[in-house]
Structures are given as C-alpha cells and as structure tokens.
Residue frames as a rotation matrix with the C-alpha (Angstrom) as fourth column:
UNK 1
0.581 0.814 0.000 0.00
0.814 -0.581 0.000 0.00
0.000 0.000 -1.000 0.00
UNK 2
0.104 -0.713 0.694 1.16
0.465 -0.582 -0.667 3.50
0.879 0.392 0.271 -0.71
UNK 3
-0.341 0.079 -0.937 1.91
0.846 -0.408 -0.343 5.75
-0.409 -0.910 0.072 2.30
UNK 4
-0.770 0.150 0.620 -0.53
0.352 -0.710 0.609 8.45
0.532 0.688 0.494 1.29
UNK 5
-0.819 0.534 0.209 -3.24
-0.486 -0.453 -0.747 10.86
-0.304 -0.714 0.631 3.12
UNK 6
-0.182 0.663 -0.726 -5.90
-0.859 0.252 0.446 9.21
0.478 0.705 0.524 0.67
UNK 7
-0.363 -0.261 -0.894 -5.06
-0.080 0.965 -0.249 6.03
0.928 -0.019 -0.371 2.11
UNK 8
-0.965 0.014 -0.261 -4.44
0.248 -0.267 -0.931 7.30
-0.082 -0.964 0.254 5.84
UNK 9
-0.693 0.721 -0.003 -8.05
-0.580 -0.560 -0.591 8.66
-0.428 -0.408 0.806 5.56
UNK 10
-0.013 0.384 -0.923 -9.81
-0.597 0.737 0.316 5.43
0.802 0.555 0.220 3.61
UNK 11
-0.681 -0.285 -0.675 -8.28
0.266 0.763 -0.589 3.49
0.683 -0.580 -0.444 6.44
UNK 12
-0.956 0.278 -0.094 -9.96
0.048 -0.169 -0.984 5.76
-0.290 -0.946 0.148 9.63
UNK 13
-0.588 0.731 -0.346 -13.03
-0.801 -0.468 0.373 5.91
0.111 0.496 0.861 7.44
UNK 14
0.223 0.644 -0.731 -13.70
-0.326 0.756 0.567 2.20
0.919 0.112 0.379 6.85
UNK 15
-0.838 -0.322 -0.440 -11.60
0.282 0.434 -0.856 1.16
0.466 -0.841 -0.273 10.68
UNK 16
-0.946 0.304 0.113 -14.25
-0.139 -0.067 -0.988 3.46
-0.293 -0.950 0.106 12.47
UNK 17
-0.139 0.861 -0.490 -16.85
-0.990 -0.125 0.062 2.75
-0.007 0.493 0.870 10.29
UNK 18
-0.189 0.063 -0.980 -16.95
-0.307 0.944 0.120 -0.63
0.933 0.324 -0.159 11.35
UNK 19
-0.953 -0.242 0.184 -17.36
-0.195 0.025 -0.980 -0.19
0.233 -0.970 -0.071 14.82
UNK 20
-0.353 0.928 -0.120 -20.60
0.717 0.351 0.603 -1.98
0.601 0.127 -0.789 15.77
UNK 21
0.147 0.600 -0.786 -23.52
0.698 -0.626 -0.348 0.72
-0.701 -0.497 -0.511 16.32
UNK 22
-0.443 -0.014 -0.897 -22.14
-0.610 -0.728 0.312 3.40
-0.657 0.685 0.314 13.61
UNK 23
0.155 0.817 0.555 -24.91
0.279 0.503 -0.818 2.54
-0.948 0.282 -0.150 10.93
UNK 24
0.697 0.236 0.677 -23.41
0.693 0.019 -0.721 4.97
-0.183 0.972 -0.150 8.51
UNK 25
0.230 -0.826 -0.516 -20.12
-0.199 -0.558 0.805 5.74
-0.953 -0.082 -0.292 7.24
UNK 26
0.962 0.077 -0.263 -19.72
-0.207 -0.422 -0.883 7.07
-0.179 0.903 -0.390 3.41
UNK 27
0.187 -0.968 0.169 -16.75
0.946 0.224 0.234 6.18
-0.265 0.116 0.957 1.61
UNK 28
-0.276 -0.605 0.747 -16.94
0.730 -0.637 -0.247 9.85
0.625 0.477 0.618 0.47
UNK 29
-0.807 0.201 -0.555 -18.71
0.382 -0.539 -0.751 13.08
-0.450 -0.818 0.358 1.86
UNK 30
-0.516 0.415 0.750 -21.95
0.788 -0.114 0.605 13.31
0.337 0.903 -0.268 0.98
UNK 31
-0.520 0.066 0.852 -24.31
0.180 -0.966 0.185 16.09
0.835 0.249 0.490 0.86
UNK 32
0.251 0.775 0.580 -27.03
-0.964 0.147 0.221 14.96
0.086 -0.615 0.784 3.60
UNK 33
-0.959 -0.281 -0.025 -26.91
-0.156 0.602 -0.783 12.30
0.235 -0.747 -0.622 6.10
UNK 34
-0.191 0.926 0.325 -30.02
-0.940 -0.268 0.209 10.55
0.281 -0.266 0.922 7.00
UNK 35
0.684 0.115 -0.721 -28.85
0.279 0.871 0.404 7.29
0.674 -0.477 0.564 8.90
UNK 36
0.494 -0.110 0.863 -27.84
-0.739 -0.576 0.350 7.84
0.459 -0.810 -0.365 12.37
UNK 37
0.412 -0.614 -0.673 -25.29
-0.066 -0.757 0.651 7.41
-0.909 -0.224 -0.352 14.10
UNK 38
0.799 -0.200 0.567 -23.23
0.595 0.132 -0.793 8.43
0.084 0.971 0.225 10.57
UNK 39
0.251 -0.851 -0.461 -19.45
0.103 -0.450 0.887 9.24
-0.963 -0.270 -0.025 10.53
UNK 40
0.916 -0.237 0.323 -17.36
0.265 -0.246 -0.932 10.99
0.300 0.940 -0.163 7.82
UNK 41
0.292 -0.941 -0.170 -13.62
0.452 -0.021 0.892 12.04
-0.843 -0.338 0.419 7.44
UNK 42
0.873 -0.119 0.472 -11.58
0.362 -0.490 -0.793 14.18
0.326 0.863 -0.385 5.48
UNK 43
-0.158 -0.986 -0.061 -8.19
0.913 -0.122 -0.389 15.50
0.376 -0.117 0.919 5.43
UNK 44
0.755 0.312 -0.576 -7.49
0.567 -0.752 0.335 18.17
-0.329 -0.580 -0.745 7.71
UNK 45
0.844 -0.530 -0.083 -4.61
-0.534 -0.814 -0.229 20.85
0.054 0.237 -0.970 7.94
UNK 46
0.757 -0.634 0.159 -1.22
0.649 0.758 -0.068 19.57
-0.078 0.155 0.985 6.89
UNK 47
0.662 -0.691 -0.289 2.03
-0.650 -0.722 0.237 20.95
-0.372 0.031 -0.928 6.74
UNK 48
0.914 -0.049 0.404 4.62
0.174 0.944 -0.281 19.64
-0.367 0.327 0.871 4.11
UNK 49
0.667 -0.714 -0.213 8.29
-0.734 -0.679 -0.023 19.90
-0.129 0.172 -0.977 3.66
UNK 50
0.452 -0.808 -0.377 11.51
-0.281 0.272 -0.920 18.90
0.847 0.522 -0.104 1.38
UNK 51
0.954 -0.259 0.152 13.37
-0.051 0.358 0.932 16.49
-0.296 -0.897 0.328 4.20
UNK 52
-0.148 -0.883 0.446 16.33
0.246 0.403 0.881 15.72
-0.958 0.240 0.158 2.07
UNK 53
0.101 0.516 -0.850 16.53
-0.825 -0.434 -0.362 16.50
-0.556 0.738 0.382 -1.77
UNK 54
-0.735 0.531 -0.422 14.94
0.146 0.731 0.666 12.75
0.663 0.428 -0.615 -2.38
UNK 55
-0.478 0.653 -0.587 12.75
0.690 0.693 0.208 13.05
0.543 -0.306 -0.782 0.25
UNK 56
-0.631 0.315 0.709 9.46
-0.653 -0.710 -0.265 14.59
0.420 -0.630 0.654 1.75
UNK 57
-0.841 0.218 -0.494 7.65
0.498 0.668 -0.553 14.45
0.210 -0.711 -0.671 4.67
UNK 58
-0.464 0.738 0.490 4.09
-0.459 -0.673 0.580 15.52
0.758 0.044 0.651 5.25
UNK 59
-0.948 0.154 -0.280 2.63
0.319 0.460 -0.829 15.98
0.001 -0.875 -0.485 8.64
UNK 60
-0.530 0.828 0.183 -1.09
-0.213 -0.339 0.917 15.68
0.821 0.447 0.356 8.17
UNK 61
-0.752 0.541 0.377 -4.32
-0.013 0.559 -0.829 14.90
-0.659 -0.628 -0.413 10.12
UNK 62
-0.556 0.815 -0.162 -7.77
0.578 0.519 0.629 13.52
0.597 0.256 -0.760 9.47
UNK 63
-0.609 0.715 0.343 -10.89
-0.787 -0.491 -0.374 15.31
-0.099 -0.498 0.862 10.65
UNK 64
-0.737 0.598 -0.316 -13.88
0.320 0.719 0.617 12.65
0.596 0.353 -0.721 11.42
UNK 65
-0.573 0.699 0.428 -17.16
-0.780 -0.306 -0.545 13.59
-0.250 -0.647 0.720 13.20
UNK 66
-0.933 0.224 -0.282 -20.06
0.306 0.906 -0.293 11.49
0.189 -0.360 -0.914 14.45
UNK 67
-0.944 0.216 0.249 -22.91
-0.306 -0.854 -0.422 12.33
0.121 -0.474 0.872 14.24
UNK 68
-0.881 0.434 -0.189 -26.27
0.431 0.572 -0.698 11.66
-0.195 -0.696 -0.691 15.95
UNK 69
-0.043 0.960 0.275 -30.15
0.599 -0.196 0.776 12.32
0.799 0.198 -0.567 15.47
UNK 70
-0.883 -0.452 0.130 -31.33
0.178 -0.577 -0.797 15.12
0.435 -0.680 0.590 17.33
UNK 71
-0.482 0.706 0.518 -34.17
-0.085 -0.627 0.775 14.14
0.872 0.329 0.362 17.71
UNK 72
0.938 0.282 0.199 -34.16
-0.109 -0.305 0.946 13.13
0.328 -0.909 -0.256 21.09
UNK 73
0.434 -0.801 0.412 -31.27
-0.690 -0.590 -0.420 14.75
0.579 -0.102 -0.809 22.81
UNK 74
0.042 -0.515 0.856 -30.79
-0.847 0.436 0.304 12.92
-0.530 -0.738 -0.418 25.96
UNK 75
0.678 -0.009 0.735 -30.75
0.089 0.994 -0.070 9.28
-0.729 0.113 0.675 24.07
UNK 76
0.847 -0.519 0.118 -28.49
0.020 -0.190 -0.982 10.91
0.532 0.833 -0.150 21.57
UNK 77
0.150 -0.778 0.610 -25.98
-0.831 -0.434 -0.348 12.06
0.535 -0.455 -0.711 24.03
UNK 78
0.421 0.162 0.892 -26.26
-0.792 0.544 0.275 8.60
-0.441 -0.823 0.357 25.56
UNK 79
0.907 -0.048 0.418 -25.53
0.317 0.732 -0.603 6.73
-0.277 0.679 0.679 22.57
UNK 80
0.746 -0.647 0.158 -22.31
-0.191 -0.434 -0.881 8.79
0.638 0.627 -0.447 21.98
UNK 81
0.355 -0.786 0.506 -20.21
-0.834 -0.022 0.551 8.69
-0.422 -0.618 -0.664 25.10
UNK 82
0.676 -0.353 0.647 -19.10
0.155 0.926 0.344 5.24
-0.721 -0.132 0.681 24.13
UNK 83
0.819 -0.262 0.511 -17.87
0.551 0.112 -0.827 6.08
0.160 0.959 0.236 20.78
UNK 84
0.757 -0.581 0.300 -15.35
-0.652 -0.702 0.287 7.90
0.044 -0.413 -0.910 22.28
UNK 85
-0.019 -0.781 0.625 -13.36
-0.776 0.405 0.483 5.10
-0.630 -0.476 -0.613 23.75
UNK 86
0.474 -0.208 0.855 -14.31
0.386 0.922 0.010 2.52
-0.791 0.326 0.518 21.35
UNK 87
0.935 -0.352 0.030 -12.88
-0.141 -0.450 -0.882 5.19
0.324 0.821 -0.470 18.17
UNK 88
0.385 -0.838 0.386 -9.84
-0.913 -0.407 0.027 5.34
0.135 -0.362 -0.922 20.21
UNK 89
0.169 -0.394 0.903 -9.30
-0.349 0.833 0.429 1.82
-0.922 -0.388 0.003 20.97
UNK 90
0.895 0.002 0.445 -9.85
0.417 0.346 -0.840 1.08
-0.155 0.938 0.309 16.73
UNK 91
0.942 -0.336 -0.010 -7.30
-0.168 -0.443 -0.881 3.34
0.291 0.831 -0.474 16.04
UNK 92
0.393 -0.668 0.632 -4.86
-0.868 -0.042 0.495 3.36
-0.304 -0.743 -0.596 18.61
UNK 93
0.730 0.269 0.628 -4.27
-0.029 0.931 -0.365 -0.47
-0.683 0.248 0.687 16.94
UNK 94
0.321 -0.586 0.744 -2.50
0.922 0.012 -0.388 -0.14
0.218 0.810 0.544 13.90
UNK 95
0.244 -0.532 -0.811 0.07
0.043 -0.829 0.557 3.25
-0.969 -0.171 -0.179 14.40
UNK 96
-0.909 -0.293 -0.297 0.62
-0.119 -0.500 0.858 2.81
-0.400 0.815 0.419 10.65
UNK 97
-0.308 0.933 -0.187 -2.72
-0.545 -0.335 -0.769 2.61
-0.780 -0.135 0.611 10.05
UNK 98
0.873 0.303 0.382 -3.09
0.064 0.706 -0.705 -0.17
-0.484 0.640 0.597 7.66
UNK 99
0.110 -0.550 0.828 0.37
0.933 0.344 0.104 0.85
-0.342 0.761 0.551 5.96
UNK 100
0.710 0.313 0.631 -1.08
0.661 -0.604 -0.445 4.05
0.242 0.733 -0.636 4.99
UNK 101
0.829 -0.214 0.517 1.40
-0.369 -0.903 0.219 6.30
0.420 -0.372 -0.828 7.54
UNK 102
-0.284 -0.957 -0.056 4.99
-0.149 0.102 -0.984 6.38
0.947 -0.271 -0.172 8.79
UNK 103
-0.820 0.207 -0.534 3.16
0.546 0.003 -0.838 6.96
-0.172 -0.978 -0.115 12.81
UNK 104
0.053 0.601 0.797 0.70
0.216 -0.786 0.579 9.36
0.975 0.142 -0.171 13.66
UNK 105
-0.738 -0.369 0.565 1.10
-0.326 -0.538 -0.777 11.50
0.591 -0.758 0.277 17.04
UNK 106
-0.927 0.359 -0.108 -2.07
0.107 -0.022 -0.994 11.69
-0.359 -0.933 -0.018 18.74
UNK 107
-0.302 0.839 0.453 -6.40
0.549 -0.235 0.802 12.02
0.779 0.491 -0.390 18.43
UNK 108
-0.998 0.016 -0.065 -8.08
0.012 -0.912 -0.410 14.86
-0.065 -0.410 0.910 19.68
UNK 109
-0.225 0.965 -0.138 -11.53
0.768 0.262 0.584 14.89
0.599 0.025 -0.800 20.70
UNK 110
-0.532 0.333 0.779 -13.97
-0.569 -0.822 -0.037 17.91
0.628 -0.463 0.626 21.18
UNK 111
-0.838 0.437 0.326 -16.52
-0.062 0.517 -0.854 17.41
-0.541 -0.736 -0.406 23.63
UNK 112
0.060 0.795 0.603 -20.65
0.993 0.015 -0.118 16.19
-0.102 0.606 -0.789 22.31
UNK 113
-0.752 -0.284 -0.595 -22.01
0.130 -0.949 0.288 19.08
-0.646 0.140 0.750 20.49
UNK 114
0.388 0.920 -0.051 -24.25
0.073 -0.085 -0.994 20.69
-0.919 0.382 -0.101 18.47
UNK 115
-0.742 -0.666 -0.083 -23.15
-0.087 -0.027 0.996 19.90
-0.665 0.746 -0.038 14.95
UNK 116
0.748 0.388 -0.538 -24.88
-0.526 -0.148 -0.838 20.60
-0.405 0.910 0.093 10.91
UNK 117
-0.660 -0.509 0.552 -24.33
0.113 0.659 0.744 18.08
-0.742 0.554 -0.378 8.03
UNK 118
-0.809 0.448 0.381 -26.00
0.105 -0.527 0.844 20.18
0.578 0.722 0.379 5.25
UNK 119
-0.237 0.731 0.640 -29.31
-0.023 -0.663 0.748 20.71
0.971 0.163 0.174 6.28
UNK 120
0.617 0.161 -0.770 -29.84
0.628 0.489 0.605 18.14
0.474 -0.857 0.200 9.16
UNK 121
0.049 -0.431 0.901 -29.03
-0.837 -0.510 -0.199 19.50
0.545 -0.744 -0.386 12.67
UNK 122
0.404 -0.185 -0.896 -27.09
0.243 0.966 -0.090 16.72
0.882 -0.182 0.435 14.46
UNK 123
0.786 -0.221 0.577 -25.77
-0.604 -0.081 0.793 16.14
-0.129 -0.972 -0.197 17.81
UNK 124
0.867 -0.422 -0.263 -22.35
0.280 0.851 -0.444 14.67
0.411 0.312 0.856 17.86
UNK 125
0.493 -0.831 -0.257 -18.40
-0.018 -0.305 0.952 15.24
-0.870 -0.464 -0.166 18.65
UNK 126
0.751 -0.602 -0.270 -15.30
-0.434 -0.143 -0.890 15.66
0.497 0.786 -0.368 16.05
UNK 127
0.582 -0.811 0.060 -11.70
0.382 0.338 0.860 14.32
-0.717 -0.478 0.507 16.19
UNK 128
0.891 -0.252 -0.377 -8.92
-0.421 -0.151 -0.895 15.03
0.169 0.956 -0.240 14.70
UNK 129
0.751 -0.589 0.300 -5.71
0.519 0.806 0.283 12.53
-0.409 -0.057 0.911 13.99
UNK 130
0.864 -0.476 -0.164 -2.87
-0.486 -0.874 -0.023 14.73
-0.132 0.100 -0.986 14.12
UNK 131
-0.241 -0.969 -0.044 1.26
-0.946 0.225 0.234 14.24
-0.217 0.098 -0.971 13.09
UNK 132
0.845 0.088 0.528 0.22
0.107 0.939 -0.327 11.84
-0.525 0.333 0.784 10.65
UNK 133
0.160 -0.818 -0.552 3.59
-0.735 -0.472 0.487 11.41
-0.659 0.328 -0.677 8.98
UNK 134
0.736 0.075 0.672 4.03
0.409 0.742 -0.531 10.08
-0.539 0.666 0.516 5.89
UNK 135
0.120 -0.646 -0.754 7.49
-0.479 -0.703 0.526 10.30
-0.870 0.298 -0.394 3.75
UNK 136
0.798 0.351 0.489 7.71
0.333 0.420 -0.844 9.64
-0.501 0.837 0.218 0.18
UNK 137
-0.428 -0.891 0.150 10.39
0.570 -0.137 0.810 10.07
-0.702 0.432 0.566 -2.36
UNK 138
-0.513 -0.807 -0.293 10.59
0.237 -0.461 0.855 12.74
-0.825 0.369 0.428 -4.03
UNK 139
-0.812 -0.107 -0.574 10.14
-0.581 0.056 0.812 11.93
-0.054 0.993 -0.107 -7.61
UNK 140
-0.749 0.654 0.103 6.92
0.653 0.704 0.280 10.62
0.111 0.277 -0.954 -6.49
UNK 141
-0.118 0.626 -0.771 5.72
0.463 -0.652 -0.600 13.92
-0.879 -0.428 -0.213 -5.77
C-alpha cells in the first residue's frame, strides 16, 4: 500500500466505520446524512516539507465527526459517550494505520455538540488525527 493521506483517511473511514452501532459511514462526503449514528472524514490541515533533496515528509491529520439524530437529545448524548473510547481503541491499533502512515502523534476529541451536516441538525463530537507522517520520495511527488 502507498503511504498516502488518501489512504491514511480510507483506512480511519472504513476502521471506524466498522465499529458496531455506527450505521453509517460514506466512503466519500456526501451532501445529507439521514442514517444515524453516521461518521465521515476528510483530510485536515497539513504541513509539508523537502526532508532531504529525495525526500518529503508531510505531517497531516484527518478530521472525522459522528454524528447523531437530534431528535431526542438525551438518548443521543447517551448513545455517543461510548464512541469515544471505542474510536480510540480502533485506532490506537494499527500506528501505521493499515500501511497508509509512517506513525501518527495523537487524536483529539472535542466534547458532544451541536453539529450541521448540510441541512440536518445533528448532535455529535469531532476528532482530529494529528502528526500523521508520511514520507515519500521525491520523484513521487
């Protein structure tokens, strides 16, 4: 497998999208959400730079949120706390994430929240998978 954000964000897509209880997790990002609980993921802010002149290194992260029906708060906000520790235990597993990453530093989690996924108002939380490092030659860039 290459070592590539594409990859590094396929991987946390389909890893936490298997976690029994998430009902819906898109391989892409779609416009509207309308199976509950439903995660998504996308590259976040990255920073990339010329390690050697064959090689770079790009420290990225992953954004993923969770989100939840709002339509009744308190059973929403009940149904989330877990997902907390079981997201963390999926990843925390594989440090190269399937292959896709050299390491990755650390996951960050806001607290529950009010959160929008186009129209729908959801109830949910965000992470984000930070000092994902991935180095590549060069002349593959």
């Amino acid at each position: 497998m290459a070592k590539t954000i594409d990859a590094a964000v396929t991987y946390v897509r389909a890893t936490v999208g298997a976690i029994d209880g998430i009902r819906n997790a898109p391989t892409g990002l779609p416009d509207n959400l309308s199976i509950y609980p439903a995660f998504v993921a996308w590259p976040g802010q990255s920073e990339c730079y010329r390690e050697s002149s064959d090689t770079v290194r790009g420290l990225w992260s992953i954004v993923g949120q969770l989100h939840f029906s709002r339509r009744d708060l308190g059973t929403a906000a009940a149904q989330a706390t877990p997902f907390y520790r079981l997201i963390e235990l999926a990843l925390m597993t594989d440090p190269t994430m399937g292959g896709a990453c050299d390491t990755y530093e650390r996951i960050l989690f806001s607290p529950l929240k009010p959160m929008l996924w186009g129209d729908n108002q959801t109830i949910g939380f965000e992470f984000t998978v930070s000092g994902i490092k991935i180095r590549e030659d060069s002349a593959a860039t």
